[in-house]
N, C-alpha and C positions, 0 to 999 in steps of 0.2 A: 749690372743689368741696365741697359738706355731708358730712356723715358718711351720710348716705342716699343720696346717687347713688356714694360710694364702696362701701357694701354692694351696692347692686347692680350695679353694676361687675364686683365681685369673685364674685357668685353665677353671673351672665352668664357669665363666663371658668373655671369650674369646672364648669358646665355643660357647656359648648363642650366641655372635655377629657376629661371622661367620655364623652361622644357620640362623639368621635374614637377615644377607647378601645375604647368596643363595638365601631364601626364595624371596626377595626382585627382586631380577636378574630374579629368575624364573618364578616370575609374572609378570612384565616389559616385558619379552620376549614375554610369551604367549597376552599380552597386544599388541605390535609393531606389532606380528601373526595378532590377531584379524584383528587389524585396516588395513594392507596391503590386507588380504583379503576382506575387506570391498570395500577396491578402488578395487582392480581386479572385483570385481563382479560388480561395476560401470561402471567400463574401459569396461568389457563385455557384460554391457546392452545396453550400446552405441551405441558398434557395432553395436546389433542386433537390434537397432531401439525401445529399450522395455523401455528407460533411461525413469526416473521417479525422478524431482526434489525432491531432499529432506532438510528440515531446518539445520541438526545434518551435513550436509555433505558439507563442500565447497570448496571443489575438487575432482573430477576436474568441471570444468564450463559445464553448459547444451549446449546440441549443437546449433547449428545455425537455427533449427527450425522456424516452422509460432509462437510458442507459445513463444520461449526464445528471440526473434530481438529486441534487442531495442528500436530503433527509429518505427517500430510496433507496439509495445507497448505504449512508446510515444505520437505518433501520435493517437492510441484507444484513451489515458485518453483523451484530448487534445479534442478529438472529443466526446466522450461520457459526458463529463465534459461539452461542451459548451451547446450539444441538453438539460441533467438535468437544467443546470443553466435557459435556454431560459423557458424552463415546468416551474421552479421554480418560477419565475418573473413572468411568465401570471397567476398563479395561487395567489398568491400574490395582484397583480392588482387585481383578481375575488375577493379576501377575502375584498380586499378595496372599491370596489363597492357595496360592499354588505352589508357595513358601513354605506356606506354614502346613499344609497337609504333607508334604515332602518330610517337612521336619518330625512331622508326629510319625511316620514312617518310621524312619532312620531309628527315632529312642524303640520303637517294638526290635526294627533289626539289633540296636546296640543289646537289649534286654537278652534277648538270645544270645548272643556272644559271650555275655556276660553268665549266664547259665553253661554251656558250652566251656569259658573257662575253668568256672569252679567242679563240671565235671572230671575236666583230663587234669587237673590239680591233684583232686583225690586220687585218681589211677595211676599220676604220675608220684605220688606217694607212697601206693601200694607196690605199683610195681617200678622201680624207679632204673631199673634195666632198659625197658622199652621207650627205643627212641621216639618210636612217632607218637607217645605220647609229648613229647617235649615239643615234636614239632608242630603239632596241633596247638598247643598253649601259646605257641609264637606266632601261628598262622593266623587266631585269634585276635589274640593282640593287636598284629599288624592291623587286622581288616576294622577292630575299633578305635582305632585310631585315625586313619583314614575317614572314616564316621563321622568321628570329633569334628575332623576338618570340614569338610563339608556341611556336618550343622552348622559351622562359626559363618561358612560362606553363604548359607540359606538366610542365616540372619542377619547379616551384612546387607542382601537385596533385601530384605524385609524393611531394612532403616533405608535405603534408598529411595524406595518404595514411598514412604509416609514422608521422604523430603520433596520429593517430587508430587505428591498429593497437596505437598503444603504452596509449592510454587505455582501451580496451578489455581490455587485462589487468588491470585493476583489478576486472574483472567475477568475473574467476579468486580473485581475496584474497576479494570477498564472499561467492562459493559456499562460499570454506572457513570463513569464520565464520558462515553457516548452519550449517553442518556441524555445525561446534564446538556449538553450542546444542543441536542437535537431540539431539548425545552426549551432551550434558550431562541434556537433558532426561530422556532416555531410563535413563539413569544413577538420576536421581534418582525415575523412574517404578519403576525394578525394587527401588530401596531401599525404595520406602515400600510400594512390595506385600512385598516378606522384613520387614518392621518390625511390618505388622499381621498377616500369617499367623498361622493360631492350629492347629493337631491335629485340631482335628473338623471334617469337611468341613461349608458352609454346609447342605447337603441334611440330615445329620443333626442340623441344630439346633437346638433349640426355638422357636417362635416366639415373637416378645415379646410382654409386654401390652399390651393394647389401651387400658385404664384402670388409672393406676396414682397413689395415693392422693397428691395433695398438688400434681397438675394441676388448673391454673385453667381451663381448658379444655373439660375435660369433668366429665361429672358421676360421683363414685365414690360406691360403695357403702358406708356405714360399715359396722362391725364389728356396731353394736347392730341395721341394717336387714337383716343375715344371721341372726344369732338371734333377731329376730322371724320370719323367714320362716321355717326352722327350725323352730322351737315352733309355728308354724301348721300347719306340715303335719305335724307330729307327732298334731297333735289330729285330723287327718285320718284 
């Protein structure tokens, strides 16, 4: 390769990287653009009362509404959390009554069966010719035995029942570490109001300035564009 296709080469590839540069700046910008207008249009929903929290946005904070309070909020789960959990547990209870009256059923049916067997027993000892008595002893059988099963599975939900009544107190530890927070919060709400309290109610206090010399912001007045105006109306 000459020394002239390696210059230009190397003008070509410096080229390239400035263009990527700009490129890069000029979509950063329009990016910084974007998103500054995105808070303005926050900043001005606020104002107007129209502010609508969003996930993608976390600035600035929603205002101090009935919907954004925290300890409101708080205080809802706290309460809505203990009314579900109480529904929760009586419901619970009804599932486990509903077990156990099943269960006391089934031993009256097994009780019968069990009478019913030692009937066709004797007859099928008396008479040991006739077959439906033998089929009865078996059709017996069968059906307390099926019984059996069905107790084992009444009481199986009964033990689910009283694991799931036990996991549910767990709900009882969380309300109290709500709690905890909310005291804490509240704690530290009443400190930092006794911290800035100041003697003179806010009603009698002066208001601040509007322009105060050394903001980039707005425009202030110097000292020498007051005694010009001054000496103007002097000569008036």
């Amino acid at each position: 390769m000459t020394q002239e296709e390696l210059d230009a080469l190397m003008n070509s590839t410096e080229d390239l990287d400035l263009d990527s540069v700009e490129e890069n700046t000029e979509m950063k910008s329009e990016t910084d653009y974007e998103d500054e207008e995105k808070n303005q249009q926050i900043v001005n929903d606020m104002i107007n009362g129209d502010y609508k929290a969003r996930a993608d946005m976390a600035w600035p904070p929603p205002p101090p509404s009935k919907e954004h309070k925290v300890v409101h909020q708080l205080d809802d789960v706290t309460r809505d959390s203990e009314i579900k959990a109480t529904e929760m547990m009586e419901k619970l209870e009804a599932i486990n009554d509903f077990f156990a009256n099943s269960e006391n059923e089934l031993c009256v049916i097994s009780d019968a069966l069990n009478k019913n067997i030692e009937i066709f027993e004797k007859l099928n000892t008396r008479f040991p010719n006739v077959v439906s008595f033998k089929e009865a002893i078996e059709t017996n059988n069968n059906a307390k035995n099926i019984i059996d099963e069905i107790t084992g599975c009444l009481q199986t939900g009964q033990d689910e029942v009283m694991m799931a009544m036990d996991a549910m107190q767990y709900q009882d530890i969380h309300r109290q570490k709500i709690e905890r927070v909310i005291n804490v919060m509240r704690a530290l709400s009443r400190y930092m109001s006794s911290l800035f309290e100041g003697k003179i109610d806010d009603e009698k206090r002066v208001g601040s300035a509007v322009h105060i010399q050394g903001d980039s912001t707005t425009d202030v007045v110097s000292n020498d564009d007051i005694e010009a105006l001054i000496a103007s109306l002097g000569k008036k």
